[in-house]
C-alpha positions, 0 to 999 in steps of 0.5 A: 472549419478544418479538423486539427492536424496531428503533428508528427511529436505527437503521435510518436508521443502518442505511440510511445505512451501506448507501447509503454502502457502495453509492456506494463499490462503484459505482465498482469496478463501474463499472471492471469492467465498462468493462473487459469492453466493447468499444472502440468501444462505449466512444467512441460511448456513454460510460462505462456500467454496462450496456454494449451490447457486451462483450468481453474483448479488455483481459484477453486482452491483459493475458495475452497471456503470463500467465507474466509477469504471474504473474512480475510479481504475484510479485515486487510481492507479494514486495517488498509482504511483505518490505518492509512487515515491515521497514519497520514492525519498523524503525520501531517500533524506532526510535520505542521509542528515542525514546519510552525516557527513559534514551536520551540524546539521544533530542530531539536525534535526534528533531529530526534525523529531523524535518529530513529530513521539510523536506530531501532530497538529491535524485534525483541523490545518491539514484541515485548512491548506490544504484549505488555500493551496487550497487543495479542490476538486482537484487531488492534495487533495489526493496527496500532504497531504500523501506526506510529508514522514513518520518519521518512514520510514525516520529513517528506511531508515537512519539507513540502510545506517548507516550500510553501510561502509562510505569510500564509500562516501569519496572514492567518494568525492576523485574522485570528486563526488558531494552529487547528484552523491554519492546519486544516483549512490552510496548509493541509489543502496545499499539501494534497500531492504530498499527503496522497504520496504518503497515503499511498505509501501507508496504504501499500505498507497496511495491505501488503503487511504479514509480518504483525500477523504472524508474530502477535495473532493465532486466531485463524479468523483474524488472518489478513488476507496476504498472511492467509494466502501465504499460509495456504501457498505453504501448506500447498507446498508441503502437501506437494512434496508429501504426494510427489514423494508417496505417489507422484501427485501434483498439485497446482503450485504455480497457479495458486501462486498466480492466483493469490497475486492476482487477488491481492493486486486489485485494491492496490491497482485501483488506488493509483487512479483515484489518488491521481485525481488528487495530485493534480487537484492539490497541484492547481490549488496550489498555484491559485493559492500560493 
């Protein structure tokens, strides 16, 4: 039995693909090693993959105290988990309303979601309101204002079930299901590649979140972990201006902002592949099922 020759549009399809995952590493090797090269080394030449100094003065910084950080990682992985499970199970209920016939009204409160995709009532009455709820140096301060679901995710989600065949939902009822059993066990399944995107989008947005934290929480061991490094890249920056002033010191200012991406960009990079897995599953029932 002959091997199987490989065809000519494969193996440029094969080259391609690999000098495209290659342009797409280069930039995180390129920060990973910026953040292991000395400062100085880093103003006289530049960005380079092979520096001529390393060190590892960015990452001592960075854990200086690793039980902060450790506490920093743990909160933010904490509001990325919760947050995302809520956010998403909000949103796929909501457009299982409005995807559902025998809801009354459901264009009526289509159109009222929509609006505020055009509408805000700004930060002042959004700050105010999460004080009056008690949203304040707590847990909850980062959790609950990002939880309300996007309209954008809504109508995305409602739309992909709108491409669904709706004799589902009737052949169901003729069985006897209710509106929990036809959700979950019927349309949600179906909706797999569309509930995973809006996972990812709540997940980025939980993660990549500072904005809560430094508006409703002063308690310094609340800090996520993208506000923490943050504060540490500004306090590094002032003292750095103060020295250079004074005395000429230099601090690793652009290895610690190296750095601090190559710490945040992990569980973000690690959520791609395992959602993956559920685009092309969802994609299979689909089209058993449909």
């Amino acid at each position: 039995m002959t091997a199987p020759r490989l065809k000519l549009s494969n193996v440029l399809i094969y080259a391609f693909l690999t000098l495209f995952a290659l342009f797409c590493f280069l930039p995180m090797l390129l920060v990973f090693m910026i953040s292991i090269t000395t400062e100085d080394s880093i103003r006289h030449n530049g960005y380079s993959l092979f520096p001529n100094e390393f060190s590892l003065a960015a990452y001592r910084i960075l854990f200086h105290d690793a039980s902060i950080v450790l506490r920093s990682y743990g909160i933010s992985l904490f509001i990325t988990v919760a947050g995302t499970l809520c956010a998403v199970m909000i949103t796929a209920m909501a457009s299982y309303t409005l995807f559902n016939r025998a809801v009354r009204y459901r264009n009526h409160m289509a159109l009222f979601f929509f609006f505020t995709m055009l509408f805000n009532g700004g930060i002042v009455p959004w700050y105010m309101i999460c004080r009056e709820l008690g949203l304040n140096d707590n847990i909850f301060a980062m959790l609950i204002p990002s939880l309300l679901f996007s309209a954008f995710n809504l109508f995305l989600t409602r739309n992909y079930m709108l491409s669904l065949p709706y004799a589902l939902v009737e052949s169901a009822k003729i069985d006897g299901a209710n509106d929990a059993i036809i959700a979950f066990r019927v349309i949600f399944p179906l909706c797999k590649p569309v509930l995973a995107t809006i996972a990812l989008f709540y997940g980025l947005a939980y993660w990549n979140d500072w904005w809560n934290a430094i508006m409703l929480v002063s308690d310094q061991k609340l800090y996520p972990v993208q506000y923490f490094l943050f504060k540490l890249q500004s306090d590094i920056q002032m003292m750095t201006l103060i020295q250079g002033a004074s005395n000429g010191g230099i601090l690793p200012t652009e290895s610690v902002k190296m750095s601090t991406a190559i710490l945040t960009i992990g569980p973000i990079v690690l959520m791609y592949p395992y959602l993956q897995r559920y685009f092309v599953k969802g994609l299979v029932v689909g089209s058993i099922k449909g």
